[in-house]
Kinemage of the C-alpha trace (Angstrom):
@kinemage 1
@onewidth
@group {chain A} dominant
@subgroup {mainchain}
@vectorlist {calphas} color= white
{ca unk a 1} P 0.000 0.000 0.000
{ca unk a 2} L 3.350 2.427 0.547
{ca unk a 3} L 4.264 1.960 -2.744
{ca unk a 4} L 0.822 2.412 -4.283
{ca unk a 5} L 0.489 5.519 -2.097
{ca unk a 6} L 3.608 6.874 -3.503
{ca unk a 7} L 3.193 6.384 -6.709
{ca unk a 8} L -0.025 7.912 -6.961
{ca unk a 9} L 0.899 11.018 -5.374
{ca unk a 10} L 3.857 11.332 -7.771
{ca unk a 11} L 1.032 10.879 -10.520
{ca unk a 12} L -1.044 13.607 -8.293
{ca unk a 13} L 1.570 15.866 -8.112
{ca unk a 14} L 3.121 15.562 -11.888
{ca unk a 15} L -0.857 16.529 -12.586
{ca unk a 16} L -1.044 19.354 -10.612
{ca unk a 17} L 2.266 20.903 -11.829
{ca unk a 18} L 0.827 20.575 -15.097
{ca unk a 19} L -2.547 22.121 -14.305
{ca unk a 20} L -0.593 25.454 -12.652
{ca unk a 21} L 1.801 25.436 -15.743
{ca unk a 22} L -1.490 26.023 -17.700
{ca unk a 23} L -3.060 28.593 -15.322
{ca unk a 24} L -0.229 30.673 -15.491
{ca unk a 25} L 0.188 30.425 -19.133
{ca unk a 26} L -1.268 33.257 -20.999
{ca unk a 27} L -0.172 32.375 -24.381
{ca unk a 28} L -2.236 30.740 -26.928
{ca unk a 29} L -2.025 27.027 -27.888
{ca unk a 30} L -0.860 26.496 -30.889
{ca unk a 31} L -2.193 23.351 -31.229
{ca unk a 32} L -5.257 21.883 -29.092
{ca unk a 33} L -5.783 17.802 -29.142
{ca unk a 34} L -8.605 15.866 -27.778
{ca unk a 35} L -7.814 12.128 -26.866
{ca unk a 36} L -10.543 9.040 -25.894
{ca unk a 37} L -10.992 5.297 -25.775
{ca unk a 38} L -13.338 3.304 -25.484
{ca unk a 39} L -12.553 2.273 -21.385
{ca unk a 40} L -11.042 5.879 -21.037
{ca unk a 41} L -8.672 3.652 -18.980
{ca unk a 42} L -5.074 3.585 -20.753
{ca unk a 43} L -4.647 4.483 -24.514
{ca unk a 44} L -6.494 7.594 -23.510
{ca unk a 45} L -3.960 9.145 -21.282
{ca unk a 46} L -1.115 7.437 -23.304
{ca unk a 47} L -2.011 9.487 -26.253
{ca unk a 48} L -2.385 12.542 -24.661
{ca unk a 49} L 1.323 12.249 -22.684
{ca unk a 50} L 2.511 10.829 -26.205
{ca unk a 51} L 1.617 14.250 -27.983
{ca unk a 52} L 2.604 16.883 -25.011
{ca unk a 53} L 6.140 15.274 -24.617
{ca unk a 54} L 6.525 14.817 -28.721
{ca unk a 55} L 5.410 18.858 -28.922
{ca unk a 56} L 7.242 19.973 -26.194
{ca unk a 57} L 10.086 18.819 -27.773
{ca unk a 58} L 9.339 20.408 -30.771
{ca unk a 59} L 8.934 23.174 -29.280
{ca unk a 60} L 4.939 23.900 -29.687
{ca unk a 61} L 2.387 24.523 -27.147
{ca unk a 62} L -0.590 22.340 -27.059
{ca unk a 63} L -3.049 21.522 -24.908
{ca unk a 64} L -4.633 18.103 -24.817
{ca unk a 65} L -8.355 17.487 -22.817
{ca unk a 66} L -8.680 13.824 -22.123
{ca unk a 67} L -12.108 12.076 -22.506
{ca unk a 68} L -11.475 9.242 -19.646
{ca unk a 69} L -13.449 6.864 -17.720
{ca unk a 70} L -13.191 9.730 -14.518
{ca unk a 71} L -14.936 12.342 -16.880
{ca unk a 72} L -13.715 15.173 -19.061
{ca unk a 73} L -10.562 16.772 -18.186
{ca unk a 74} L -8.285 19.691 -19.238
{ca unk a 75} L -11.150 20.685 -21.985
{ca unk a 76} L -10.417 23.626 -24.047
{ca unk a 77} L -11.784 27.169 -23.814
{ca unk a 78} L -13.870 28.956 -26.687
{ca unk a 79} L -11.347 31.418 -26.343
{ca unk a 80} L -8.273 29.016 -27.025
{ca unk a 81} L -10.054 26.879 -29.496
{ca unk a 82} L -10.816 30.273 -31.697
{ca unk a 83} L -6.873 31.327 -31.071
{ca unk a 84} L -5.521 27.812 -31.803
{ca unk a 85} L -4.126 27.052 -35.551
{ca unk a 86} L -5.405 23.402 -36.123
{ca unk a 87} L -6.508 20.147 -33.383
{ca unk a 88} L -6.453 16.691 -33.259
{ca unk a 89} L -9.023 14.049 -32.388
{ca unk a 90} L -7.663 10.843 -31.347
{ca unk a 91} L -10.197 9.045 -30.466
{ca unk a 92} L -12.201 5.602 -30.683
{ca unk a 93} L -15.352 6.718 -29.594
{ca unk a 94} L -17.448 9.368 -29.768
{ca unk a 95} L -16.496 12.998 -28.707
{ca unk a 96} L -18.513 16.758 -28.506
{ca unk a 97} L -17.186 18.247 -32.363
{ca unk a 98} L -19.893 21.171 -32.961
{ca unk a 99} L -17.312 23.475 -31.054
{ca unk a 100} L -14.897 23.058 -33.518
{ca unk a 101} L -16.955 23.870 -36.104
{ca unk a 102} L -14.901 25.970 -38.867
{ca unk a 103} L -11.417 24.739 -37.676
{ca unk a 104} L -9.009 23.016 -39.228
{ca unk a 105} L -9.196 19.674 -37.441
{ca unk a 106} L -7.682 16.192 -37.799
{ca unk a 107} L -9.663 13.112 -37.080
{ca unk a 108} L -7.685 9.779 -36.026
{ca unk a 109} L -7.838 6.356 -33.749
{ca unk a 110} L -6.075 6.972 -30.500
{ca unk a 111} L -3.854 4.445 -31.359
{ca unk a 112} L -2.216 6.991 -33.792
{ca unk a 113} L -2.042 9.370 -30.978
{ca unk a 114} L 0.444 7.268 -29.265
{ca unk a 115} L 2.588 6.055 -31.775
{ca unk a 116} L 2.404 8.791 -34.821
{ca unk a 117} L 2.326 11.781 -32.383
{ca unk a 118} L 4.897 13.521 -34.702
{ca unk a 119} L 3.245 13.219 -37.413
{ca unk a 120} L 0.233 14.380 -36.344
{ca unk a 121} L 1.141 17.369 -34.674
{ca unk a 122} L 3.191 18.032 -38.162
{ca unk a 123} L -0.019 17.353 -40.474
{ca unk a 124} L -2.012 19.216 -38.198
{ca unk a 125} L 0.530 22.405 -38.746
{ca unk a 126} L 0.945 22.108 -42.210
{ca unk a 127} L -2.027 24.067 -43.289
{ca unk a 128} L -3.569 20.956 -44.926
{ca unk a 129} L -5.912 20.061 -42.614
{ca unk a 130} L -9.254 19.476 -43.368
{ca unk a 131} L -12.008 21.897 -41.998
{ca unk a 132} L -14.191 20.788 -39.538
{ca unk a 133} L -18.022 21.368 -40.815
{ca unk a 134} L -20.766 20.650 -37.969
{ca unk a 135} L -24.111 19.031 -38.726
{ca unk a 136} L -26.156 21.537 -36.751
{ca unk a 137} L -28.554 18.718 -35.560
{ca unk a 138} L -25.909 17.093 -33.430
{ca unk a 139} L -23.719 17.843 -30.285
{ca unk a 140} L -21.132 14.977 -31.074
{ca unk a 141} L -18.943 14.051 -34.817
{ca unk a 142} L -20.328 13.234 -37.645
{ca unk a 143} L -17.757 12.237 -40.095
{ca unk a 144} L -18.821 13.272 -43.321
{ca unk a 145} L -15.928 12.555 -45.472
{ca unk a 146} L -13.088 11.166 -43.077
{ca unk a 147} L -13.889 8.165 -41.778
{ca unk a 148} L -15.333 4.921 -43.478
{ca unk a 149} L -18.572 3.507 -42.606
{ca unk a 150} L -16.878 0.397 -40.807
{ca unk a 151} L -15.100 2.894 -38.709
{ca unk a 152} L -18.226 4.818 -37.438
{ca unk a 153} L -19.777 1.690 -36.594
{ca unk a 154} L -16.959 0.725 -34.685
{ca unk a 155} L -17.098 4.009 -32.812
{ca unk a 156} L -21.023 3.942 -32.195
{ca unk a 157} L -20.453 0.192 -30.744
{ca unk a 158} L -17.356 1.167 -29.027
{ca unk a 159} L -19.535 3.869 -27.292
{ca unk a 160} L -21.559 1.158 -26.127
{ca unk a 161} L -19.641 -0.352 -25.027
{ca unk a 162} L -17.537 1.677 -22.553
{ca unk a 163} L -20.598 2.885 -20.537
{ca unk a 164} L -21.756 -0.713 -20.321
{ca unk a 165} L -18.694 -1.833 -18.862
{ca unk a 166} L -18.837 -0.561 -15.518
{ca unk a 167} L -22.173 -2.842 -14.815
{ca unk a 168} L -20.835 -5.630 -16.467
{ca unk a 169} L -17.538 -5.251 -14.164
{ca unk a 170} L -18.980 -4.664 -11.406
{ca unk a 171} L -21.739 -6.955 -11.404
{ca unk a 172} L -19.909 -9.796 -12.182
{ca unk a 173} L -17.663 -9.312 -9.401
{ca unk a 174} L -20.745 -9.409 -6.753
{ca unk a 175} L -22.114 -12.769 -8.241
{ca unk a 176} L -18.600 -13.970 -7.753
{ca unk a 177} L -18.528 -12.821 -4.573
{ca unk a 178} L -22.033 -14.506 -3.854
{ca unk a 179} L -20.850 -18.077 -4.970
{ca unk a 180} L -17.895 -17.311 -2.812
{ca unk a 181} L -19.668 -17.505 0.403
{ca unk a 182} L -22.040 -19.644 -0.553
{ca unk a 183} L -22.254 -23.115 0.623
{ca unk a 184} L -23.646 -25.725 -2.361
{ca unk a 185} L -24.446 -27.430 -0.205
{ca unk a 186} L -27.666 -26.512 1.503
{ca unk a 187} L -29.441 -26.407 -2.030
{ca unk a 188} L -27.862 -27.078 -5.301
{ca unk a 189} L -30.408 -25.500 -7.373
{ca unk a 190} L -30.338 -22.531 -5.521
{ca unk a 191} L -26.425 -22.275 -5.152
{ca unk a 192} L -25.868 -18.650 -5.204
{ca unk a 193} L -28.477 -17.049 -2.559
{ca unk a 194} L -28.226 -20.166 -0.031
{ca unk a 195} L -27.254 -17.554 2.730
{ca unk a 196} L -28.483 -13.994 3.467
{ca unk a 197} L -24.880 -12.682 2.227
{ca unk a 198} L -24.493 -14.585 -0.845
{ca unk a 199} L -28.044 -13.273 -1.832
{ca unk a 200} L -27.132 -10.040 -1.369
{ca unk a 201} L -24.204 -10.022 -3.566
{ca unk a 202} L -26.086 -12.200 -6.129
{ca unk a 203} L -29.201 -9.770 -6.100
{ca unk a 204} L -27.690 -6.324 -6.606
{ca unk a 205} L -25.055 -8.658 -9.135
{ca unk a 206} L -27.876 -9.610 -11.265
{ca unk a 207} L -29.530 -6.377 -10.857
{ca unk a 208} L -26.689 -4.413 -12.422
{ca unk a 209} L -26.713 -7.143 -15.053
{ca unk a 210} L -30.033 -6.394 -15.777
{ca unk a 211} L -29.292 -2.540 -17.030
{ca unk a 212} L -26.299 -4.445 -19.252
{ca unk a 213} L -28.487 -4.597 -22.597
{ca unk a 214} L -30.757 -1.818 -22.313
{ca unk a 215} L -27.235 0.716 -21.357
{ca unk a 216} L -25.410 -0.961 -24.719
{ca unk a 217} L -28.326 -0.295 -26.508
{ca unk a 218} L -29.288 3.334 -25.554
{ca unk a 219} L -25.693 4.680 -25.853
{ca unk a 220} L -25.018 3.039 -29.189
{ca unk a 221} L -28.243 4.752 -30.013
{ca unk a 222} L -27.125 8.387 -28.321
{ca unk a 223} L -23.699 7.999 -30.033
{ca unk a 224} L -25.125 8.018 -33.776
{ca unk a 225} L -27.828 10.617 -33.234
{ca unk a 226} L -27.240 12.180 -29.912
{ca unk a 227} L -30.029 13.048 -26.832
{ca unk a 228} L -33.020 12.217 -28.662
{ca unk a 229} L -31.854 8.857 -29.235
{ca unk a 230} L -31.002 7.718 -25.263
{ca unk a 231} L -34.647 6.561 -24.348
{ca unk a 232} L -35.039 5.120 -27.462
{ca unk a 233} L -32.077 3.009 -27.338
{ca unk a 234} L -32.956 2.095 -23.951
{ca unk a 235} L -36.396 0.850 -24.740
{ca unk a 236} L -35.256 -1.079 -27.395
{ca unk a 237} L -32.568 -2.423 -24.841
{ca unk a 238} L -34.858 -3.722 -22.806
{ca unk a 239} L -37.253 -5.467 -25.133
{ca unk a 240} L -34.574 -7.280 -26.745
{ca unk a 241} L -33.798 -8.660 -23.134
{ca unk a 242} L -37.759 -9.469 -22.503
{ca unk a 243} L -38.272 -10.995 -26.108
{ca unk a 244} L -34.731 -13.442 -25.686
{ca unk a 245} L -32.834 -11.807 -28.200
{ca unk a 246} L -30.279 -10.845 -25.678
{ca unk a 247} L -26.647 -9.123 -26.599
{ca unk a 248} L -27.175 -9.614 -30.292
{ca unk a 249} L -30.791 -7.926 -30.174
{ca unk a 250} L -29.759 -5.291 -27.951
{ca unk a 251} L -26.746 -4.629 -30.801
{ca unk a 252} L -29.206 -4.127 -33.438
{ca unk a 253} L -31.341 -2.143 -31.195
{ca unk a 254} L -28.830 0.243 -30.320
{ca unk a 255} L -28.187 0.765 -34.515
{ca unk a 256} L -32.251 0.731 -35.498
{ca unk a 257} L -32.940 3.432 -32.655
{ca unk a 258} L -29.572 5.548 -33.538
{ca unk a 259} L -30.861 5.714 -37.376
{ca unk a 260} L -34.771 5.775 -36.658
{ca unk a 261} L -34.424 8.851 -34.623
{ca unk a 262} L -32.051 10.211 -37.054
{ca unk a 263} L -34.517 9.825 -39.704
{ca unk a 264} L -37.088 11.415 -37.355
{ca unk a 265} L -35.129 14.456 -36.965
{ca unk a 266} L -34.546 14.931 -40.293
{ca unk a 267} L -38.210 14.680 -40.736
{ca unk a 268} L -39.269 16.676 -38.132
{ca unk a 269} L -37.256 19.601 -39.525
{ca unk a 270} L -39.352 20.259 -42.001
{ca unk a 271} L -42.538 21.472 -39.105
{ca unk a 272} L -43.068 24.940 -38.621
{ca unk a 273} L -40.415 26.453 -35.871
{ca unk a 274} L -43.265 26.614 -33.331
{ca unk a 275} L -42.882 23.154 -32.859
{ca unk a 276} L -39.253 22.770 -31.915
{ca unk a 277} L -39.968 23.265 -27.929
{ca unk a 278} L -42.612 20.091 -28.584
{ca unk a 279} L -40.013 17.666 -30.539
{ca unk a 280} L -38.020 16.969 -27.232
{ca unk a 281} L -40.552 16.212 -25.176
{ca unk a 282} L -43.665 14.914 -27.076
{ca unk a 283} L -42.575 14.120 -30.366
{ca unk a 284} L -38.987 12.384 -30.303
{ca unk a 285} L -40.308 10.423 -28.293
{ca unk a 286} L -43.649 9.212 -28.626
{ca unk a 287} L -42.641 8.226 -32.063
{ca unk a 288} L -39.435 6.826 -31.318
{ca unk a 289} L -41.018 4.553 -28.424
{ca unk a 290} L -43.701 3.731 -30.485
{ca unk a 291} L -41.565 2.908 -34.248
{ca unk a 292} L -39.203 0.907 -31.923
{ca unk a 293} L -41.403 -1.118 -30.162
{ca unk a 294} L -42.615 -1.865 -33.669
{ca unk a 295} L -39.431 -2.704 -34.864
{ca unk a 296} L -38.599 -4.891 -31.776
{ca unk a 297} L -41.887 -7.041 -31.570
{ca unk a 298} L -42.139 -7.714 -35.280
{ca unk a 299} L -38.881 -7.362 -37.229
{ca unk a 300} L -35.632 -7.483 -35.057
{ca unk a 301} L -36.641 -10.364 -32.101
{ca unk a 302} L -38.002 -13.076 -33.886
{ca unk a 303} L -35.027 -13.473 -36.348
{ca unk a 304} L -32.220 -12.483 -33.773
{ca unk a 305} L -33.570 -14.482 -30.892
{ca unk a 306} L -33.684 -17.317 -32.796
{ca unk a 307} L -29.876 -17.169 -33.928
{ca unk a 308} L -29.316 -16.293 -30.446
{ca unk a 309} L -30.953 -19.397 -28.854
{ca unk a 310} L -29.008 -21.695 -31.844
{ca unk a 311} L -25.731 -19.832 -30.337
{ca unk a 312} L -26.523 -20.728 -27.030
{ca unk a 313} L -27.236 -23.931 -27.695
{ca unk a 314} L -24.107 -24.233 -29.650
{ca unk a 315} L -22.483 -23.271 -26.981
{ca unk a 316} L -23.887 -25.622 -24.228
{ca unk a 317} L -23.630 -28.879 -26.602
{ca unk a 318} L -19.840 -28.238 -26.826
{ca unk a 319} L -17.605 -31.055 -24.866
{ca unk a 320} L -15.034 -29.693 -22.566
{ca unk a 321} L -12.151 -29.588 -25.391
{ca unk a 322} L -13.991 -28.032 -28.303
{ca unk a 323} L -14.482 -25.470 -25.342
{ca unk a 324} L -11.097 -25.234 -24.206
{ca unk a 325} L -10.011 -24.581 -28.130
{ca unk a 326} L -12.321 -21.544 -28.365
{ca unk a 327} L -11.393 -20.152 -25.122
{ca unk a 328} L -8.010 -20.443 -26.497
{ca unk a 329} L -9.026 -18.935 -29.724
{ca unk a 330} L -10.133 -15.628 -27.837
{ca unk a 331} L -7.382 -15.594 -25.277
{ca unk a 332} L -4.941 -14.646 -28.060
{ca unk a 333} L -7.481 -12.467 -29.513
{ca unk a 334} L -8.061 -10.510 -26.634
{ca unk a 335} L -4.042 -10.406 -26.736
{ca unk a 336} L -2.981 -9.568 -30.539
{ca unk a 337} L -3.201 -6.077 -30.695
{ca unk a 338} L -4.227 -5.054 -26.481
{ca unk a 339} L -7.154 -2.722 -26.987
{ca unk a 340} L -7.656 -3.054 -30.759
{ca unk a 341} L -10.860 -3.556 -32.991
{ca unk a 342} L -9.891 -7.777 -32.614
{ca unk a 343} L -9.548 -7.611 -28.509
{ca unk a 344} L -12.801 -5.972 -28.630
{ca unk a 345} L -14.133 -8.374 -31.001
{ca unk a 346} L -13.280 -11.205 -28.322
{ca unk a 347} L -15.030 -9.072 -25.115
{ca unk a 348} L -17.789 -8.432 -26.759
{ca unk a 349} L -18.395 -12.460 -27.993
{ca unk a 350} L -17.238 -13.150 -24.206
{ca unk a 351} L -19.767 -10.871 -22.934
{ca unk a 352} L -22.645 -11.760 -25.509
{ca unk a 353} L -22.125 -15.545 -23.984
{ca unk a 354} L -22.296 -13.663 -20.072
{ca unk a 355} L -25.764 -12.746 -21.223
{ca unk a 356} L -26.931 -15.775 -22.443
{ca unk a 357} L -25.754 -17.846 -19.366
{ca unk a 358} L -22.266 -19.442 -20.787
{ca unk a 359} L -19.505 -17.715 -18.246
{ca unk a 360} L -16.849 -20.229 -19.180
{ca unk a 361} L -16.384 -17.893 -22.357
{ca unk a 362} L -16.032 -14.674 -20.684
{ca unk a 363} L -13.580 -16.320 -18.218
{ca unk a 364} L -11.216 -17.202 -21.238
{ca unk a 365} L -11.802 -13.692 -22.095
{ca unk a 366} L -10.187 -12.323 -18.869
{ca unk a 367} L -7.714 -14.714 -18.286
{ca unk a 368} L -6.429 -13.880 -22.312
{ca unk a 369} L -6.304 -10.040 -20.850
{ca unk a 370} L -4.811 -10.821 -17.692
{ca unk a 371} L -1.989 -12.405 -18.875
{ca unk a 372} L 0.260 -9.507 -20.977
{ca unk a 373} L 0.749 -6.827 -18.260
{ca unk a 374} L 1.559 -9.656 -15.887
{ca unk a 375} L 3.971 -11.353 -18.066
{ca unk a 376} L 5.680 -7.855 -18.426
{ca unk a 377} L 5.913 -7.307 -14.784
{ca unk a 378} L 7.122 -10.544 -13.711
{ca unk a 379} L 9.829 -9.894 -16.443
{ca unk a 380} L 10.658 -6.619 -15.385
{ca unk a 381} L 10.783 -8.090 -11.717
{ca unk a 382} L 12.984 -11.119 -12.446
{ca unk a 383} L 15.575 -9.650 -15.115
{ca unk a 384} L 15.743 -6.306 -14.524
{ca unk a 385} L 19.562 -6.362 -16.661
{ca unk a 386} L 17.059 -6.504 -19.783
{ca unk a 387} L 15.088 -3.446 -19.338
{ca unk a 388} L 15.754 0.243 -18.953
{ca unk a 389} L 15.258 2.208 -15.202
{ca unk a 390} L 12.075 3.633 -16.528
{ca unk a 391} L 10.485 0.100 -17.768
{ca unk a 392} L 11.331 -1.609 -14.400
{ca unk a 393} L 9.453 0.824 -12.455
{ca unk a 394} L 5.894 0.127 -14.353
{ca unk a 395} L 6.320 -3.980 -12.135
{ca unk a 396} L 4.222 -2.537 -9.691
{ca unk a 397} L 1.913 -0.611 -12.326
{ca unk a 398} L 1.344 -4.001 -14.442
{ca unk a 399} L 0.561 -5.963 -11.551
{ca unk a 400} L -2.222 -3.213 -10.743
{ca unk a 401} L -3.354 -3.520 -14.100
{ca unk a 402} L -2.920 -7.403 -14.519
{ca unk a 403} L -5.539 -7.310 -11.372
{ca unk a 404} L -7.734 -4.948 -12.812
{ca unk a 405} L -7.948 -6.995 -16.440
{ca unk a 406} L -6.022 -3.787 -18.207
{ca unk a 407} L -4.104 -5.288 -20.789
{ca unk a 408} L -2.817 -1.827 -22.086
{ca unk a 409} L 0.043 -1.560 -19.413
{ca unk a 410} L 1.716 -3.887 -21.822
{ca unk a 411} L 1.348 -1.967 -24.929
{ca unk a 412} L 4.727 0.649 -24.601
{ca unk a 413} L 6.975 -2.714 -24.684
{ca unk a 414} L 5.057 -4.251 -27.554
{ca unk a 415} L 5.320 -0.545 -29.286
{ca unk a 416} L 9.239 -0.849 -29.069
{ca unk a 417} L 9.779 -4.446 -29.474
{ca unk a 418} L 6.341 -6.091 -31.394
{ca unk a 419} L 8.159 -9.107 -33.000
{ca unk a 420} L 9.895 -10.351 -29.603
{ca unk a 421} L 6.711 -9.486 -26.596
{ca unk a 422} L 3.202 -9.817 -29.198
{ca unk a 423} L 4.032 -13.264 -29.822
{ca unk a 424} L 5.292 -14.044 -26.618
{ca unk a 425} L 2.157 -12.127 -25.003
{ca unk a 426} L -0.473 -14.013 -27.366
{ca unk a 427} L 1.154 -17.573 -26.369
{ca unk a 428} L 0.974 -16.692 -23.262
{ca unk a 429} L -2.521 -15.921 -22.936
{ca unk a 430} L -3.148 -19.224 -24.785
{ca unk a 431} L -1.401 -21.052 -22.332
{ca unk a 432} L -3.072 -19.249 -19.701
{ca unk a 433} L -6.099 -20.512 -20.643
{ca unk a 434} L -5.503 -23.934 -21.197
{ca unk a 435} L -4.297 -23.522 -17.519
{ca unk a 436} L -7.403 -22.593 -16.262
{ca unk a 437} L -9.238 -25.560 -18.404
{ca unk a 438} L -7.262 -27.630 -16.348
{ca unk a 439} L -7.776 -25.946 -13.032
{ca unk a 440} L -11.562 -25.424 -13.744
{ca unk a 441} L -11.615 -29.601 -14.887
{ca unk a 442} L -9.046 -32.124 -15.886
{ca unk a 443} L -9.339 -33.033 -19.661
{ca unk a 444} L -9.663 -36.368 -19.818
């Protein structure tokens, strides 16, 4: 706990010197940079220190606002943002645009923000950067022209994804807890709430499971056409949950609402201006609610629970070592590029088979995640000759991580050296999860 303590006041303080440095600057930024993931966990703040040490080296003032899982920090004034010459959005999910309307802005992945930070801050200065151009229904981007369709879908479902992760997270933690102090005893069928304290746990566990589908849905919905589309998303959410359709329904939902209520607005701009104080509050939606409850019931469940219920049954028929291959499958997908579009490929199939009742997936998941930052700490614990001062003192950090299923602490060393620690990381988290076939159940 010392050494945690310490550290994170030297993180506290390092922040705080930088937040003075800015309130006593009374320049202008040259450059202004917005950085976000989908966890706001790691790639977040590694872009953002990525581009101030790259420009401060360069000798160019920027000022970066991170979009993390704590909130919005370090955001820009209108002031600066009018004074500024160009920014850059590094980002993987959603973030508010309409304020840079008319600048000259540059539109990336976060990954790019850590490892072409040079480059970016030199495009973004080279007077070739394209102008930022607002749609005036919407608080958040709407790539126009940038980005490819796969890419905005990945960003709408990455948005998703990031607020549902807290409930997922946490609630599976509390059901773990509740089979923890359970004793199987007393009643098989009922293992889970056998005593008062396991019930506890496994209530308010499966109640924050409960807000998983409806929260994927409504901000997947919110990310592609903002407010209006929240309760819609929701609803739809929740009757993909009630009508068996589960993760995959809720996906869909999330999309139809998004691009029903964008339609709506569209429509509803053509009424007479002394309707706009009714469209929030009567007409978004009552016919949002009512076109997505249409959509639900009659075109989206049927077809999607039933490919849901095949998966699940897929899933149950398999024997222990067709089960053991997948789980090995997504353990080095969850692995191959830490954070990427494949690692979220693999947590979102681990938690699709969460909500349909089929953990041992999800476990595979987090054991494939797990693995990487501990691997690197253990390494830079045990051979300390092989690493530089300022890689051995992230051991502590890793472990942290490891505990906390980050597997971005391991992401610097695979940035320096990807053909020696990917390979070694993916194997790894293969291995690691034919371990835990064999600790779960021998093979036989």
């Amino acid at each position: 706990m010392d050494l945690i303590n310490q550290k994170e006041a030297k993180q506290k303080a390092k922040e705080e010197e930088k937040e003075e440095a800015q309130k006593e600057f009374t320049g202008t930024y040259r450059l202004l940079a917005v950085t976000a993931c989908p966890t706001g966990i790691a790639h977040t703040y590694m872009a953002a220190e990525a581009l101030e040490e790259k420009a401060k080296q360069m000798g160019i003032t920027i000022k970066v606002e991170t979009d993390g899982s704590s909130g919005t920090k370090n955001a820009p004034t209108a002031k600066e943002i009018e004074e500024c010459e160009a920014i850059i959005v590094a980002a993987d999910k959603n973030v508010e645009m309409v304020r840079f309307d008319g600048k000259p802005v540059i539109q990336v992945k976060v990954a790019d923000g850590i490892n072409k930070a040079e480059e970016l801050i030199n495009e973004a200065l080279s007077g070739n950067a394209p102008i930022y151009h607002a749609d005036h229904v919407s608080t958040t981007v709407e790539s126009e022209s940038d980005e490819s369709v796969g890419r905005q879908i990945y960003k709408h479902l990455m948005n998703g994804v990031s607020h549902m992760l807290p409930f997922v997270i946490g609630g599976g933690i509390l059901i773990a807890l509740a089979f923890l102090f359970d004793d199987y005893t007393i009643d098989p069928s009922n293992f889970g709430k056998n005593t008062p304290l396991a019930a506890f746990f496994k209530t308010t566990g499966d109640t924050a499971f409960g807000f998983m589908l409806p929260i994927l849905a409504g901000y997947i919905s919110m990310s592609i056409s903002d407010h209006p589309g929240l309760a819609v998303g929701f609803v739809g959410g929740a009757l993909a949950s009630q009508g068996n359709s589960g993760f995959l329904g809720a996906l869909v939902a999330g999309f139809a609402a998004g691009y029903l209520m964008k339609g709506l607005r569209k429509l509803f701009d053509y009424l007479p201006d002394t309707f706009e104080g009714l469209k929030p509050v009567l007409l978004y939606p009552f016919f949002g609610l009512l076109l997505m409850a249409l959509l639900m019931t009659f075109i989206i469940n049927p077809p999607v629970a039933a490919i849901n219920t095949a998966l699940t049954n897929a899933l149950n028929s398999m024997g222990g070592s067709s089960k053991v291959i997948l789980g090995m499958l997504l353990g080095g997908m969850i692995t191959v590029d830490m954070g990427g579009p494949i690692n979220k490929a693999a947590y979102v199939f681990g938690t699709a088979s969460i909500a349909s009742g089929n953990y041992d997936i999800m476990a595979a998941v987090m054991i494939g995640g797990m693995v990487p930052p501990l691997a690197i700490a253990l390494a830079t614990f045990f051979f300390k000759n092989r690493f530089t001062e300022k890689e051995q003192q992230t051991t502590l950090t890793n472990i942290i991580m490891e505990l906390s299923f980050i597997t971005e602490g391991s992401i610097p060393f695979a940035a320096s050296d990807p053909l020696h620690i990917l390979p070694a990381c993916v194997v790894g988290s293969i291995v690691g999860m034919f371990g835990l076939a064999l600790l779960k159940k021998p093979l036989k």
